[in-house]
C-alpha positions as CSV (number, residue, x, y, z in Angstrom):
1,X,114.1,105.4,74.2
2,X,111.6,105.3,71.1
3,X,108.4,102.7,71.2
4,X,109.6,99.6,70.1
5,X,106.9,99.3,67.3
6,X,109.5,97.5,64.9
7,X,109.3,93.9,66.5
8,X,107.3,91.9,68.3
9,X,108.0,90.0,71.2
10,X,107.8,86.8,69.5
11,X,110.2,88.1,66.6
12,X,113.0,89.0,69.9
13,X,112.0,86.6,72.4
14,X,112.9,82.8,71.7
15,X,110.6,82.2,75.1
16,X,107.2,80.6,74.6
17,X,104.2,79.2,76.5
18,X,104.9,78.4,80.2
19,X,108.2,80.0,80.0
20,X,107.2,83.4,78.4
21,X,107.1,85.8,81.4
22,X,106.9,89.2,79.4
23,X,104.2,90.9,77.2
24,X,105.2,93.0,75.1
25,X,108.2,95.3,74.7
26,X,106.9,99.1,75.3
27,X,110.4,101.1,74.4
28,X,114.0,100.1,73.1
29,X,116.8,102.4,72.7
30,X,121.1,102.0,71.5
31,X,121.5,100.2,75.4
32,X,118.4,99.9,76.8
33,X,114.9,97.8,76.5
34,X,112.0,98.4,78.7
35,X,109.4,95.5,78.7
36,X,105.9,95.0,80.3
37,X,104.0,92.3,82.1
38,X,101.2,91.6,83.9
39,X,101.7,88.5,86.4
40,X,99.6,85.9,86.2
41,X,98.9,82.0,86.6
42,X,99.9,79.4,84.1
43,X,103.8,80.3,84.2
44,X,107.0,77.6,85.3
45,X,107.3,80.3,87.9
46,X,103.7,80.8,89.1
47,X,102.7,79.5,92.7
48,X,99.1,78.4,93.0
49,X,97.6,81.4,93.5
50,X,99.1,82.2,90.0
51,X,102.0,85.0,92.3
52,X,105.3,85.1,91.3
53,X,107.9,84.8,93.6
54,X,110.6,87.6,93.9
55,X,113.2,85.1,93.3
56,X,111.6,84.9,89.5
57,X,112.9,88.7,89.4
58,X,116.0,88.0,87.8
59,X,114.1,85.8,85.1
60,X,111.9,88.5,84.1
61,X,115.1,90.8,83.4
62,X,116.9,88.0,82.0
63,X,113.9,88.1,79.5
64,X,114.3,91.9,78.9
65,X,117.7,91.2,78.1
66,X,117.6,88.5,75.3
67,X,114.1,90.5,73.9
68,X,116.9,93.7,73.5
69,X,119.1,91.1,72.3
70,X,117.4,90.0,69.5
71,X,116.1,93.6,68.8
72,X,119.5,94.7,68.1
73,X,120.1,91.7,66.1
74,X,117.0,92.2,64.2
75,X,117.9,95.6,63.4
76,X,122.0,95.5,62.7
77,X,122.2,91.6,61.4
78,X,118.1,91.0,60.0
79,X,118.2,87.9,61.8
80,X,117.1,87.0,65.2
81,X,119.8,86.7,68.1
82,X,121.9,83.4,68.8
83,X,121.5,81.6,72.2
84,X,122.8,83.5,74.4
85,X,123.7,82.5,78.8
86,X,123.0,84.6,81.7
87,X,126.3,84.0,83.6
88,X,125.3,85.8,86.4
89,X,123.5,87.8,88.9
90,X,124.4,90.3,91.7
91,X,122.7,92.5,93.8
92,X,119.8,91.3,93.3
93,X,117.1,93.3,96.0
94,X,113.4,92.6,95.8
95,X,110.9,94.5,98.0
96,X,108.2,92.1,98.2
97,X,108.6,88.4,98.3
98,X,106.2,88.2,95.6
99,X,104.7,89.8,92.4
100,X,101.0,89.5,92.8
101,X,98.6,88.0,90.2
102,X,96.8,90.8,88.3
103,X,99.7,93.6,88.9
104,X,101.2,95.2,85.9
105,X,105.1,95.1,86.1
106,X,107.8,97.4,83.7
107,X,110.9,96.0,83.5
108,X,113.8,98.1,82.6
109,X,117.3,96.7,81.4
110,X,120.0,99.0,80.4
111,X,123.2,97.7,79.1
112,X,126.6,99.2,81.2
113,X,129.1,97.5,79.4
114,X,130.0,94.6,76.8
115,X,133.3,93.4,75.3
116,X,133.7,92.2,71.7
117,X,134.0,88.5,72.4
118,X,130.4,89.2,73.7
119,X,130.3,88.9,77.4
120,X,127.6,92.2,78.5
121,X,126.5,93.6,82.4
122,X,123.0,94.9,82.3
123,X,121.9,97.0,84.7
124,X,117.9,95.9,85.2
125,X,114.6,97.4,87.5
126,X,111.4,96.1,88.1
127,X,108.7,98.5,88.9
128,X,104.7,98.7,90.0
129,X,102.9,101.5,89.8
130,X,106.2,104.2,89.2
131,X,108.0,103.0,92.2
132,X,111.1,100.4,91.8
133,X,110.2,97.0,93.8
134,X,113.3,94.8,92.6
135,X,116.9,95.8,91.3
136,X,119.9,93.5,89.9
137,X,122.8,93.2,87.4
138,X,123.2,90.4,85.6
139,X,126.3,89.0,83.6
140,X,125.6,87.4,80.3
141,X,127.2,86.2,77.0
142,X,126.0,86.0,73.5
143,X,128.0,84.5,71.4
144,X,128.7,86.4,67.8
145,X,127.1,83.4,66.2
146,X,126.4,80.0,66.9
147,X,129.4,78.1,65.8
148,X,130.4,78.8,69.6
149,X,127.5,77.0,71.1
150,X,128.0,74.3,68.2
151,X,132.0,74.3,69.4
152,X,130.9,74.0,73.3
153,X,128.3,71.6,73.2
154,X,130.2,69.1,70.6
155,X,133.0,69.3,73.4
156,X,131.2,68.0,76.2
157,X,129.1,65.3,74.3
């Protein structure tokens, strides 16, 4: 993976304010995006003492996901990535029930497959301090464009 000096989070990342989990991306390669963050108050997903709960695990992958989404696009279309879903999530294991405020978390997402009508399975780690504290794989689709979204959405209005 090379440093991911060519974007910033806000240019791959449609996440903002409360909802913005992630920091920064620190590497990006052909399949795979690592992203940091350090946990703390202020988020949809923070408790009181500003800890996430492991159950916000798959989230902060989900992020790491759409931020190497909208790399790639960046990079092969020049524009930034279309919405895209997370379909799904499997064995997903956590270590800790929670993320503590003030710990600094990598996130690691590697993409194991993806068909052309745009459906993907990304493989995705969370770790502290060099040792893995929450795995998963997670299903998602992004559309080619938007005109599906458009397509979907006009259907069901």
């Amino acid at each position: 993976m090379n440093p991911a000096e060519a974007y910033d989070l806000a240019a791959v990342l449609p996440h903002r304010g409360d909802a913005l989990l992630l920091d920064a991306v620190t590497a990006v390669g052909q399949r795979r995006l690592q992203a940091s963050l350090t946990v703390r108050p202020g988020t949809v997903f923070s408790d009181a003492l500003g800890d996430l709960p492991a159950w916000a695990g798959p989230e902060i992958m989900a992020q790491a996901v759409a931020a190497f989404s909208g790399h790639r696009s960046l990079r092969e279309r020049g524009r930034p990535a279309s919405i895209g879903l997370l379909l799904g999530i499997r064995s997903f294991v956590s270590a800790d029930a929670q993320f503590r405020c003030g710990e600094t978390l990598l996130v690691d997402v590697v993409e194991s497959s993806e068909d052309e009508e745009g459906r993907a399975v990304f493989d995705g780690t969370i770790t502290r301090d060099g040792a893995v504290v929450a795995s998963g794989r997670l299903t998602v689709f992004q559309p080619p464009d938007d005109s599906f979204m458009q397509r979907e959405l006009a259907r069901h209005v």
